[in-house]
KOLKE-338187 format. One record per atom (N, C-alpha, C): y, z, x. Coordinates in steps of 0.2 Angstrom, whole numbers, padded with zeros to 4 digits, always signed. Atoms other than C-alpha are relative to their C-alpha. Layout:
residues N
YZX
...
//
This chain:
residues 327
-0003+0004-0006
+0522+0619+0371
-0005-0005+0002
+0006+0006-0003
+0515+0602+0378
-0003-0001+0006
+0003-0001-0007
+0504+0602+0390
+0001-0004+0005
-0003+0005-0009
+0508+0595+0409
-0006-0002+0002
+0007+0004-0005
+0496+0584+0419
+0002+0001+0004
-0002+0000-0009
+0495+0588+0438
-0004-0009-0001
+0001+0006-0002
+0495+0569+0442
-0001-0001+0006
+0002+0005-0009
+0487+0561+0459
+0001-0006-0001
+0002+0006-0004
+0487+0547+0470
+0000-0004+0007
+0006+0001-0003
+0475+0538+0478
+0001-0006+0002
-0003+0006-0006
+0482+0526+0491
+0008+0000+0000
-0007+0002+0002
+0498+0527+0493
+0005-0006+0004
-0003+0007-0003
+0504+0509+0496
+0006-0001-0003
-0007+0002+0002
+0521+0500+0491
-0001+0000-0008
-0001-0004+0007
+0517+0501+0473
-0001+0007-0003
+0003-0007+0002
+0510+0517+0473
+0009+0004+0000
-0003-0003+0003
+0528+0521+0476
+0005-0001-0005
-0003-0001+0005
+0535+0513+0462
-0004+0004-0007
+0004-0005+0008
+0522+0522+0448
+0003+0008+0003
-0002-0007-0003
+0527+0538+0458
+0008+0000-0003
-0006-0002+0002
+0546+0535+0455
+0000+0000-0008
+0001+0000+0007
+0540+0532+0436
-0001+0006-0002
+0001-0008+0001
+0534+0551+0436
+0006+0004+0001
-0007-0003-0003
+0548+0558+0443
+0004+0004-0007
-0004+0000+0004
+0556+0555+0425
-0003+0003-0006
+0003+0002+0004
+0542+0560+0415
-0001+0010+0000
+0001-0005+0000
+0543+0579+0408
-0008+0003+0000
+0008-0002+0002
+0523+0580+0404
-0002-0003+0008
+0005+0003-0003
+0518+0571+0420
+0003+0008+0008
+0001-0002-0008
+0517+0585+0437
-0003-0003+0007
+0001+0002-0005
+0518+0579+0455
-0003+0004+0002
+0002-0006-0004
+0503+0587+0461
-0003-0002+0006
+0003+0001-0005
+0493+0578+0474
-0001-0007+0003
+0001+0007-0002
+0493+0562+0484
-0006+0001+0006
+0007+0001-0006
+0476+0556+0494
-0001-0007+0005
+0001+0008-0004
+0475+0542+0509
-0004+0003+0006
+0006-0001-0005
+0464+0540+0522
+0004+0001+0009
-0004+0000-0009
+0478+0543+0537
+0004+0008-0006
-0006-0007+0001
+0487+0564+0535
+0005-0001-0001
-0009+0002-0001
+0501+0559+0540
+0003-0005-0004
-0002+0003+0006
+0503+0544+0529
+0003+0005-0008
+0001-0003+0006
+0498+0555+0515
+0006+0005-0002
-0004-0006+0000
+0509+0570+0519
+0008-0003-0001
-0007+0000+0004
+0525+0559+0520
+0001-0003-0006
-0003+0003+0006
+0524+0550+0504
-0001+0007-0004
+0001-0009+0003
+0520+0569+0497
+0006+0001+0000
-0008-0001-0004
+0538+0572+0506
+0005-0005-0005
-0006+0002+0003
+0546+0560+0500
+0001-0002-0007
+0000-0001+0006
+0543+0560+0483
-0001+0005-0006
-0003-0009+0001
+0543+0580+0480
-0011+0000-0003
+0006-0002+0004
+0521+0578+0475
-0002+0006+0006
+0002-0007-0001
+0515+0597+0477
-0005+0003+0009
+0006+0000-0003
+0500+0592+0488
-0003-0006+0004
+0002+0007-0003
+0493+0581+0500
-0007+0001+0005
+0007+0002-0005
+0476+0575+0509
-0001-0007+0003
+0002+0004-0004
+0469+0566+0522
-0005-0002-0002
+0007+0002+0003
+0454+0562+0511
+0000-0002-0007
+0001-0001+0009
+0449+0556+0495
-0002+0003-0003
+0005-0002+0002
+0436+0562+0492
+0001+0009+0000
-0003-0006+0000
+0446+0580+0496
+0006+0000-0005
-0005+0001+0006
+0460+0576+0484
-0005+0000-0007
+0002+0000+0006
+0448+0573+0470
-0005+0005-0001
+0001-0008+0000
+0439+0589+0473
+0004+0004-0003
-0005-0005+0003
+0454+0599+0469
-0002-0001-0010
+0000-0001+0004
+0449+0606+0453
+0008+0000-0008
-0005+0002+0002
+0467+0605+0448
+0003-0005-0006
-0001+0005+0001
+0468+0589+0446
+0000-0005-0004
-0001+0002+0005
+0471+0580+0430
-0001-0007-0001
-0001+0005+0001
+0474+0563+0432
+0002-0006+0005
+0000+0003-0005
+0472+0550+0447
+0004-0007-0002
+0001+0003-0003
+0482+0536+0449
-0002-0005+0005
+0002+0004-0008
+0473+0521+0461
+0004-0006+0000
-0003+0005-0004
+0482+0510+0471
-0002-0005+0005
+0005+0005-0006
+0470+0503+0482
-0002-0008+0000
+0000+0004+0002
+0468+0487+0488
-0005-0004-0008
+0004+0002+0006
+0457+0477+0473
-0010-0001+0004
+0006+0000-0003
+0441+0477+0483
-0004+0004+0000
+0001-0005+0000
+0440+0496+0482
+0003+0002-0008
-0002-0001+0003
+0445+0497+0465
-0007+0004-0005
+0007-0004+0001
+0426+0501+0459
-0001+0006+0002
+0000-0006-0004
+0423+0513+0472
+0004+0006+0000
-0006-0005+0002
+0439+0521+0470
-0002+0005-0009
-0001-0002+0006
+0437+0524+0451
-0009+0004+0000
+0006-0003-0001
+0418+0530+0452
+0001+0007+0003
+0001-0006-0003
+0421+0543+0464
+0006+0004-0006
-0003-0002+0003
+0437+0549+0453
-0005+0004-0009
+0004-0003+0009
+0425+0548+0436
-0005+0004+0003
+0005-0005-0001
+0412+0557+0446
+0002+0008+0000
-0005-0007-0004
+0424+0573+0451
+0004+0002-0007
-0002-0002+0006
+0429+0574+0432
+0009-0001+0000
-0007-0001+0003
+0445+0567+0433
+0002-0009-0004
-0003+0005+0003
+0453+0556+0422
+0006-0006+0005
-0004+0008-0003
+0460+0535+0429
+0006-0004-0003
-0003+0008+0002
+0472+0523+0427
+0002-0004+0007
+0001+0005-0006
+0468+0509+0441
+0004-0005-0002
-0005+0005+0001
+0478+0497+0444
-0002-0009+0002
+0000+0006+0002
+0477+0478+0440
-0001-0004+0008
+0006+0000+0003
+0465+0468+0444
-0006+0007+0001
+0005-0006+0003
+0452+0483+0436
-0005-0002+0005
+0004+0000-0005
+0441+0476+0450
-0002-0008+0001
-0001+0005-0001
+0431+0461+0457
-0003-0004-0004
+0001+0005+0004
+0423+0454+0444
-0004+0005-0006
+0002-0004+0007
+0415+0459+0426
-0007+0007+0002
+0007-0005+0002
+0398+0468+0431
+0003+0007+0002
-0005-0007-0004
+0411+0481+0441
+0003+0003-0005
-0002-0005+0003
+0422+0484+0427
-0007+0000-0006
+0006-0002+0003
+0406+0486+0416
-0003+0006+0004
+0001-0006-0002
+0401+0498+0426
+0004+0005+0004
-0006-0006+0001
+0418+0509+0429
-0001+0002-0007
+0000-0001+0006
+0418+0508+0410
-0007+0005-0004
+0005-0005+0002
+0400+0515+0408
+0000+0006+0000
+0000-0007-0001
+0405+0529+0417
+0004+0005-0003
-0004-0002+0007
+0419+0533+0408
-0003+0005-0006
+0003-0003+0006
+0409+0534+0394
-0007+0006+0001
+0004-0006-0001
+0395+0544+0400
+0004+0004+0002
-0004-0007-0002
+0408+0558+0408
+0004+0000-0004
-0003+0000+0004
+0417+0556+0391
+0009+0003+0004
-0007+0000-0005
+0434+0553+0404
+0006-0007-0003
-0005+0006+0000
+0452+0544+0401
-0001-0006+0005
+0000+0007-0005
+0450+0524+0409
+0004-0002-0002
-0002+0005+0002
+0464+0512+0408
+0000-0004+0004
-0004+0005-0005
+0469+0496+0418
+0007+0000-0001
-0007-0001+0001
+0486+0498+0423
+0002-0008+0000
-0003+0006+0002
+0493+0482+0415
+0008+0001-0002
-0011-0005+0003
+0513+0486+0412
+0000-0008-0005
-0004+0002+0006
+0516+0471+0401
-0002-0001-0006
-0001-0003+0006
+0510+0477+0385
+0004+0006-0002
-0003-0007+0003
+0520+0491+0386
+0009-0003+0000
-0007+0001+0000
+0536+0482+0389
+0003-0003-0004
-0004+0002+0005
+0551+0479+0376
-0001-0006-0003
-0001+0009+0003
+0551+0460+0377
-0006-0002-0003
+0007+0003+0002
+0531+0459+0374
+0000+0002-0008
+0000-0001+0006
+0534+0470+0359
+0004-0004-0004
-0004+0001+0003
+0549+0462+0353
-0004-0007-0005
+0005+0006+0002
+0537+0446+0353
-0004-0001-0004
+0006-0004+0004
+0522+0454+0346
+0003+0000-0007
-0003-0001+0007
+0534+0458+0330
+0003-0003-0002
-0004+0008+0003
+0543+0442+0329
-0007-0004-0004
+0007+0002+0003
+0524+0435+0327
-0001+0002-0007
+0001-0004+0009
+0519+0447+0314
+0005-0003-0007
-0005+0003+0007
+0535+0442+0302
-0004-0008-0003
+0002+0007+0004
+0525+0425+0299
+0006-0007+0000
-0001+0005+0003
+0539+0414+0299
+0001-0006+0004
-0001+0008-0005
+0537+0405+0317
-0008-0003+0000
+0005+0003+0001
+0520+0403+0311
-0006+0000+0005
+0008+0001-0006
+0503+0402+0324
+0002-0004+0006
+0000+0005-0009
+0504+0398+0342
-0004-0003+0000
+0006+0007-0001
+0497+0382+0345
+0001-0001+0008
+0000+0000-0008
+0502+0382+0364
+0005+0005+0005
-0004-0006-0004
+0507+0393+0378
-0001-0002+0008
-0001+0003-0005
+0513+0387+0393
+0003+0008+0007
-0003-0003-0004
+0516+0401+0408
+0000+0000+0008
+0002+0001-0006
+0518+0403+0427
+0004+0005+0002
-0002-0006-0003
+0522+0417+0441
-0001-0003+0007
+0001+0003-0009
+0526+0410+0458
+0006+0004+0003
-0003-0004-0002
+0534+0417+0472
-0004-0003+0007
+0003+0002-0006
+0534+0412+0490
+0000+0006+0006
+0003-0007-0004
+0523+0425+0500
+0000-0001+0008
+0000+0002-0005
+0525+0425+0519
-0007+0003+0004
+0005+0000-0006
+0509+0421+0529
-0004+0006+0003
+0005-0006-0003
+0496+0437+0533
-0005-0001-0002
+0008+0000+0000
+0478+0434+0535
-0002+0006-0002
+0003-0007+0001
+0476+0453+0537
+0003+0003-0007
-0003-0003+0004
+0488+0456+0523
-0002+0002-0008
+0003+0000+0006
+0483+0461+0505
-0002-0006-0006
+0000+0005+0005
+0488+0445+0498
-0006-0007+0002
+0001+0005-0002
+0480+0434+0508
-0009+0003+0004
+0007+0000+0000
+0463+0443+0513
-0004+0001-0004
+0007+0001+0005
+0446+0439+0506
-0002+0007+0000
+0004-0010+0001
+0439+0457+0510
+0005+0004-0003
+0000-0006+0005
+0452+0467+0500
+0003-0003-0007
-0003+0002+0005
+0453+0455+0487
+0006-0006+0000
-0005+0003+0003
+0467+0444+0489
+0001-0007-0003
+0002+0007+0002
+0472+0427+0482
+0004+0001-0007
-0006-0001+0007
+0484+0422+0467
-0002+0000-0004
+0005-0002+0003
+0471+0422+0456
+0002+0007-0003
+0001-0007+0001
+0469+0441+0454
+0004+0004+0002
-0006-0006+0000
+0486+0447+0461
+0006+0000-0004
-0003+0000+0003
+0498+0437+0451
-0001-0005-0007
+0006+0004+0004
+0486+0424+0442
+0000+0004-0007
+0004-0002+0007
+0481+0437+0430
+0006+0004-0006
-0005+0001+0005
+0498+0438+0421
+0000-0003-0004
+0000+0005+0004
+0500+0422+0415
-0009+0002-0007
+0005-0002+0005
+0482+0428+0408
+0000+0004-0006
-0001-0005+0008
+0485+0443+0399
+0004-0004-0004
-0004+0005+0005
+0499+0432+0390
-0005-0004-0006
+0004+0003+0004
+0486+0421+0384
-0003+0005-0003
+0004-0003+0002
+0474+0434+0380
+0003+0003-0007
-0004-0002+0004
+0487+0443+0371
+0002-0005-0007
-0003+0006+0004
+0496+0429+0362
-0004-0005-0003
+0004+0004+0004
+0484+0416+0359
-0007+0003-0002
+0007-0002+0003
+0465+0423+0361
-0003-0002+0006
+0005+0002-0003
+0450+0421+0371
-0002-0009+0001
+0001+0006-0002
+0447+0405+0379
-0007-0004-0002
+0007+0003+0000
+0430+0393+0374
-0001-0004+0005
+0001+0007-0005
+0433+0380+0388
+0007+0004+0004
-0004+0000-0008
+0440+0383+0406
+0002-0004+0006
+0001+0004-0003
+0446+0372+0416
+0007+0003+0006
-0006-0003-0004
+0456+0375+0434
-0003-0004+0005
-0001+0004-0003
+0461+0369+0449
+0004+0005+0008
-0002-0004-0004
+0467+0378+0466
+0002-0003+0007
-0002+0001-0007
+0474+0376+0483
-0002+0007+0005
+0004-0008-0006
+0467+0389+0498
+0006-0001+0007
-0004-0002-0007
+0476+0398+0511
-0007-0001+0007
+0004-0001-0007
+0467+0397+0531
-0005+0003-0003
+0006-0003-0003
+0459+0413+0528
-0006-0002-0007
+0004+0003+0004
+0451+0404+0512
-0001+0004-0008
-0001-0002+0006
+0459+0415+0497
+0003-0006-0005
-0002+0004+0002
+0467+0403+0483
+0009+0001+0002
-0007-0003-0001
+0486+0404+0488
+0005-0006-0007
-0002+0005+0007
+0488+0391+0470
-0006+0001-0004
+0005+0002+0006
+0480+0391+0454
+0002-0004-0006
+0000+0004+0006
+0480+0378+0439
-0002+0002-0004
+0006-0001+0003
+0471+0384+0424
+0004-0003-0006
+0000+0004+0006
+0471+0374+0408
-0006+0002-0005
+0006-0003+0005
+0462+0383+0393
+0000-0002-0007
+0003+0006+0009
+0455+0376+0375
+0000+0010-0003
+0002-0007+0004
+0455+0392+0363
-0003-0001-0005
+0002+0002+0006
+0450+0381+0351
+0004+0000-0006
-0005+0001+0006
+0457+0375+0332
+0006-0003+0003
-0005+0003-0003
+0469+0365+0342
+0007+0004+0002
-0006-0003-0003
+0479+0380+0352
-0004-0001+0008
-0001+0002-0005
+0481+0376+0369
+0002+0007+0007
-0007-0003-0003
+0488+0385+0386
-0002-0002+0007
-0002+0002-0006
+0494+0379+0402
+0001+0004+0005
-0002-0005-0002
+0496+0393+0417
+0000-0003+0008
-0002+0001-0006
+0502+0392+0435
+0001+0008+0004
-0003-0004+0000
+0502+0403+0447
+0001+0001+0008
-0002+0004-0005
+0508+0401+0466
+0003+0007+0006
-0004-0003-0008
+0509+0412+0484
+0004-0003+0003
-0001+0006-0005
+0515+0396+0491
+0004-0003-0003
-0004+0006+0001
+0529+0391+0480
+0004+0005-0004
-0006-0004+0002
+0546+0400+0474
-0001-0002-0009
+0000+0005+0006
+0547+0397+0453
+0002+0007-0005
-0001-0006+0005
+0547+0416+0446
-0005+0001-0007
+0003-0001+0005
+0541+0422+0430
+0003-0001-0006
+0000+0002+0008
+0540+0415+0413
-0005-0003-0005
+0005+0004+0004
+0528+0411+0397
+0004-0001-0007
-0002+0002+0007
+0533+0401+0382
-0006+0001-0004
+0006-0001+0004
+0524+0403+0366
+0002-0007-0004
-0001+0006+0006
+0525+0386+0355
-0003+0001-0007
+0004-0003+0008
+0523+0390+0337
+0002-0006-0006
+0000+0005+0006
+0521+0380+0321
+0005-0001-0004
-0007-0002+0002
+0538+0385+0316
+0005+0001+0005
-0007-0002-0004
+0547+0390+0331
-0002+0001+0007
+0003-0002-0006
+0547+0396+0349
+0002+0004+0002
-0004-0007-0003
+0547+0412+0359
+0000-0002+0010
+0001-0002-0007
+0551+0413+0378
+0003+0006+0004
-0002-0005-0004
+0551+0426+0389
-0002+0000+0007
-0003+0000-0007
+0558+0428+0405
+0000+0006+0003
+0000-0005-0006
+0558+0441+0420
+0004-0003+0004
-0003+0003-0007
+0569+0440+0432
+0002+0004+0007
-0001-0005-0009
+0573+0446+0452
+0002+0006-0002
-0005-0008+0000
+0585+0461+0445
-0005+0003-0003
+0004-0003+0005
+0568+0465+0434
+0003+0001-0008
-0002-0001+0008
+0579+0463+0418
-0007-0006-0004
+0004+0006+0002
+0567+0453+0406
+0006-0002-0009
-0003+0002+0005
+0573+0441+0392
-0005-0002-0006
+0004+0003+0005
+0565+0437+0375
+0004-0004-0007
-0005+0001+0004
+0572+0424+0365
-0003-0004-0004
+0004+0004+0005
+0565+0417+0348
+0005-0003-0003
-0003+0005+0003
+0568+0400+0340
-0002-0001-0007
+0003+0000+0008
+0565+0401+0321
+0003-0006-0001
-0006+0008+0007
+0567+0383+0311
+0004+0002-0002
-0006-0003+0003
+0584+0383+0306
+0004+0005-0003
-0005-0008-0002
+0591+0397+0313
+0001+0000+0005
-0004+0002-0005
+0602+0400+0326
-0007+0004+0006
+0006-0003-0004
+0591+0406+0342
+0002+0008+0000
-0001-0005-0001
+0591+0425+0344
-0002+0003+0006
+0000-0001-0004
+0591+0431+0362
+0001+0010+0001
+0004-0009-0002
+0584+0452+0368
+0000+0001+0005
+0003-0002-0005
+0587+0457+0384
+0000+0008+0004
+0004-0008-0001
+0580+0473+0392
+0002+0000+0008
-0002+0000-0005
+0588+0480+0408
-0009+0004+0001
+0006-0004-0004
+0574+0489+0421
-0002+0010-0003
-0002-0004+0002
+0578+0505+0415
-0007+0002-0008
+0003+0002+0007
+0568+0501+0399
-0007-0001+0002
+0009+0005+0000
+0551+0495+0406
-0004+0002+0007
+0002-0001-0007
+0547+0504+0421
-0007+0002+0000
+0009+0001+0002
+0527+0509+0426
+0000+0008-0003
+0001-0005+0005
+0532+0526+0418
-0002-0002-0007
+0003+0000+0008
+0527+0519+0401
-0009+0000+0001
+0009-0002-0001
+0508+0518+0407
-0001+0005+0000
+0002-0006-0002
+0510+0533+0413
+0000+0005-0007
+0000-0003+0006
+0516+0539+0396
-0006-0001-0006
+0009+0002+0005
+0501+0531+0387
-0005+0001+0002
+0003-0005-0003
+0491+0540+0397
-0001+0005-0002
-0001-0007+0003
+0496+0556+0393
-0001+0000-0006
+0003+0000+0008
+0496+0552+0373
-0005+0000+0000
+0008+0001+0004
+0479+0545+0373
-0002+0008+0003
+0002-0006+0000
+0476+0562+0381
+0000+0007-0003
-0001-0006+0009
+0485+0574+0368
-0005-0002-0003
+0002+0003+0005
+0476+0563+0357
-0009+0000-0001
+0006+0001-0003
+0459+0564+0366
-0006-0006-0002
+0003+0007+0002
+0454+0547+0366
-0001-0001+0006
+0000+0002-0008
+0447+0539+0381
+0001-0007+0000
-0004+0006-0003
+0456+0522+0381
+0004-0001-0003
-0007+0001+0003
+0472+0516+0375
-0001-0006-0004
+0003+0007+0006
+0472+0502+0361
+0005-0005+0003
-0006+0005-0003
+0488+0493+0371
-0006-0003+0006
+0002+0002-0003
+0476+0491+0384
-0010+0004+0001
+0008-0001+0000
+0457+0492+0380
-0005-0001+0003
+0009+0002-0006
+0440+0492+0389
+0000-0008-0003
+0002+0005+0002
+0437+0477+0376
+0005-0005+0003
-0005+0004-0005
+0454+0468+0384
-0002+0000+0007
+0001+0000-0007
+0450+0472+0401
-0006-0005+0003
+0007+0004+0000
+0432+0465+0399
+0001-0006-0001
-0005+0007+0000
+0442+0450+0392
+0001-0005+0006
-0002+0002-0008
+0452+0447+0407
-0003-0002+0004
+0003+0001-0005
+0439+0451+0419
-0005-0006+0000
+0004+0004+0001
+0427+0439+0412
+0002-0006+0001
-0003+0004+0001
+0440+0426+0410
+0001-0004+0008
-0003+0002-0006
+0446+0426+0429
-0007+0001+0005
+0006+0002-0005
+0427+0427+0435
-0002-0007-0001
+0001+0005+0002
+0426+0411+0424
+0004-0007+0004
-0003+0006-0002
+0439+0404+0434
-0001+0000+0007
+0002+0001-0006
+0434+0408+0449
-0005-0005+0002
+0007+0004-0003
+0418+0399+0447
+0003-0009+0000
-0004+0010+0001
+0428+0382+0443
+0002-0001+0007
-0001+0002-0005
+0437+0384+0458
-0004+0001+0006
+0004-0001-0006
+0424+0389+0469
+0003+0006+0004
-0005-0007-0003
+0432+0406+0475
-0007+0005-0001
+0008-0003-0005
+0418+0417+0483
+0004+0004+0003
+0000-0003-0003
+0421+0434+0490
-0001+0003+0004
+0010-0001-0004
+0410+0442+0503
-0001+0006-0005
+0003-0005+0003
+0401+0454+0495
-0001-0003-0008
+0000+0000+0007
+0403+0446+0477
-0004-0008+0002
//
């Protein structure tokens, strides 16, 4: 018989309750514990989505010997913090994106890991989604040839909150690191690591970026373009331009995503994926593999990727001049 996870989690915010609906469906995952820093808060997300157990503490939620496997939902400010005390208490992570504020943080989430030989992932969902594979294995065939440029952008017009997640400097906010780091993975995935960074930003009041530009050199004459916007409606989409062909893939409001590749002379071939298909239960499920499997990180989304990213959008930080307290 296959083993069940008691699954936690550790802030229960507006996403915390879509990964929670992601469990729901998942026979290896058990709702066992959710932890916030309000009882009441804690007790009714427990309520309403059937998890076994609840605390008004974190630090008592990841006590329980129980407990299997934390995910964190916490603002990005507390994402260090969070994931240490977790690896401290013997339980296995999956934090959720941005993996924190900048590289020396996830370098050291990542040590500890390793020293408490524990599961760590960054919850990134689009490696695990249909349209990224469908893309991935378009590539591989060889015959759209090498991506030479990659143009993508995630905008979306945010309403106004100084105090709100998106928009304060103390837990992190700024388009940067909450929708910013999309159009990144894209790159990272698709083209590669960048050798030249150049960007560009506009700032909200409280002084987070609410626009970002970034224009990246990969080198060998491949290119990529990214946008990414609190302050301006536009949605999500990254094109791939290849030396043969193109791929674009699209998201949209219903959460369906499209993936549609243009091969030289051939007609275009168009893939689209209802919600159903791509929800944050697949982290969840790649979670629990690498844990059958006793690995402590997933190859879809690696310590060495994450290290990636993180260094990536510390690098653009410095262009823009983006400064948080504490960092």
């Amino acid at each position: 018989m296959r083993k069940k996870y008691n699954w936690g989690i550790l802030a229960p915010g507006k996403i915390a309750h879509k990964f929670a609906e992601g469990l729901k469906i998942l026979e290896k995952a058990n709702l066992y514990s959710v932890g916030s820093r309000s009882a009441e808060r804690a007790a009714a997300f427990a309520k309403e989505h059937g998890f076994a157990k609840h605390y008004g503490s974190y630090h008592e939620m990841v006590a329980d010997p129980l407990l299997d496997i934390v995910y964190i939902a916490s603002p990005h400010s507390h994402h260090m913090e969070h994931t240490l005390l977790c690896l401290g208490h013997g339980k296995n992570v999956i934090c959720e994106k941005a993996f924190a504020m900048n590289s020396s943080e996830v370098n050291t989430m990542i040590s500890m890991a390793e020293e408490k030989d524990l599961f760590l992932m960054e919850a990134l969902w689009p490696p695990f989604q249909p349209s990224y594979i469908k893309a991935l294995d378009a590539l591989k065939r060889g015959n759209l040839g090498e991506v030479l440029y990659l143009r993508s952008h995630f905008a979306f017009k945010a309403p106004y909150d100084p105090d709100g997640r998106l928009f304060n400097p103390k837990l992190g906010g700024g388009a940067l690191l909450d929708i910013g780091i999309y159009p990144l993975i894209d790159t990272l995935t698709f083209i590669g690591k960048p050798i030249t960074i150049e960007a560009f930003a506009s700032f909200a009041p409280s002084g987070v970026d609410h626009t970002v530009d970034i224009h990246l050199d990969m080198g060998k004459g491949r290119y990529a373009s990214l946008y990414a916007s609190l302050n301006s409606p536009g949605g999500i989409c990254t094109e791939l331009f290849c030396s043969n062909g193109k791929i674009t893939l699209s998201r949209n409001r219903d959460l369906t995503q499209t993936c549609k590749i243009e091969a030289e002379e051939s007609d275009p071939l168009v893939y689209t994926f209802k919600p159903a298909a791509m929800g944050y239960h697949l982290e969840a499920i790649e979670v629990m593999d690498c844990l059958d499997r006793q690995v402590g990180q997933s190859s879809y989304v690696s310590w060495s990727f994450s290290r990636d990213l993180i260094e990536t959008m510390d690098a653009v930080r410095k262009r823009i001049n983006l400064v948080y307290p504490g960092n």
